[in-house]
C-alpha positions as CSV (number, residue, x, y, z in Angstrom):
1,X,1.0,-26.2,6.8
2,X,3.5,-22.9,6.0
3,X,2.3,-20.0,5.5
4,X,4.1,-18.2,2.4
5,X,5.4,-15.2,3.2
6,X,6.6,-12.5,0.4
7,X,8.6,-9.9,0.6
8,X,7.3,-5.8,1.5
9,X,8.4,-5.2,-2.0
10,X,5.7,-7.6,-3.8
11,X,3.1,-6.2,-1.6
12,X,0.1,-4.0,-3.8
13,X,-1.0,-2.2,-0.3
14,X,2.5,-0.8,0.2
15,X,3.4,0.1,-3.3
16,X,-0.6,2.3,-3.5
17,X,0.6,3.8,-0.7
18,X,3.8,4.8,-1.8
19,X,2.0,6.1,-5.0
20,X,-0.4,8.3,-2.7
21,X,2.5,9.5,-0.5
22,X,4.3,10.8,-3.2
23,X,1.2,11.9,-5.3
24,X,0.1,14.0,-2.0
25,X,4.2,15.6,-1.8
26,X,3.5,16.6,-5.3
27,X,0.1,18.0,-4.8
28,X,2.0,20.1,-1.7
29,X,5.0,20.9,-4.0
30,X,3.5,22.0,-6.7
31,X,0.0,23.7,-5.4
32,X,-2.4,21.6,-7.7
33,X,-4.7,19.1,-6.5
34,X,-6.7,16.5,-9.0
35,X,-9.5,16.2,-6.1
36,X,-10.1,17.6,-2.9
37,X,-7.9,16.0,-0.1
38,X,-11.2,14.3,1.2
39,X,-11.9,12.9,-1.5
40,X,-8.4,11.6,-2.3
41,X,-8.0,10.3,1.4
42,X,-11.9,8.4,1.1
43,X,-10.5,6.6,-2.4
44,X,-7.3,5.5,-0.8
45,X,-9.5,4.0,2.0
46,X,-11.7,1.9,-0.3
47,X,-8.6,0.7,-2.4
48,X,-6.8,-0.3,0.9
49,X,-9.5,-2.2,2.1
50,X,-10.4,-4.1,-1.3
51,X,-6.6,-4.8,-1.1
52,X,-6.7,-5.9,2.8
53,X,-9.5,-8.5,1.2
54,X,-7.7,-10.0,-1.6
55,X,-4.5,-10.2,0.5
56,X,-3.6,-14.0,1.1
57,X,0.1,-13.6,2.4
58,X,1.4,-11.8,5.4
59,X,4.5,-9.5,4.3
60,X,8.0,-9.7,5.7
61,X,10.1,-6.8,6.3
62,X,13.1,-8.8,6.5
63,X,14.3,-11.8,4.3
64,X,15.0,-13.8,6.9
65,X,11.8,-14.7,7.8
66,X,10.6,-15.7,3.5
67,X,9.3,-19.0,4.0
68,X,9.0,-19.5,7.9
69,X,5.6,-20.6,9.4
């Protein structure tokens, strides 16, 4: 049986953690934080391993390997 395999770009873990990078630059840039860095790294923690257990498809990082077993 194949295994489907998508694309880094339809991944839900790598977009979060795009989200949190650039919501953590912000935080640094502008000198405001919503919740103390603890917090924030403990929350990104749970929502990365909720996302590790719906996860059914290993990502690719290259095209050329969409739809290989």
């Amino acid at each position: 049986m194949r295994k489907r395999i998508k694309t880094f770009l339809k991944s839900k873990t790598f977009w979060v953690n795009v989200l949190a990078f650039v919501a953590f630059i912000l935080q640094g840039v502008l000198g405001k934080e919503a919740f103390p860095p603890e917090l924030q790294a403990s929350i990104l923690a749970v929502i990365n391993v909720v996302l590790r257990f719906i996860t059914g498809e290993p990502i690719s990082w290259s095209t050329k390997d969409r739809g290989s077993d």
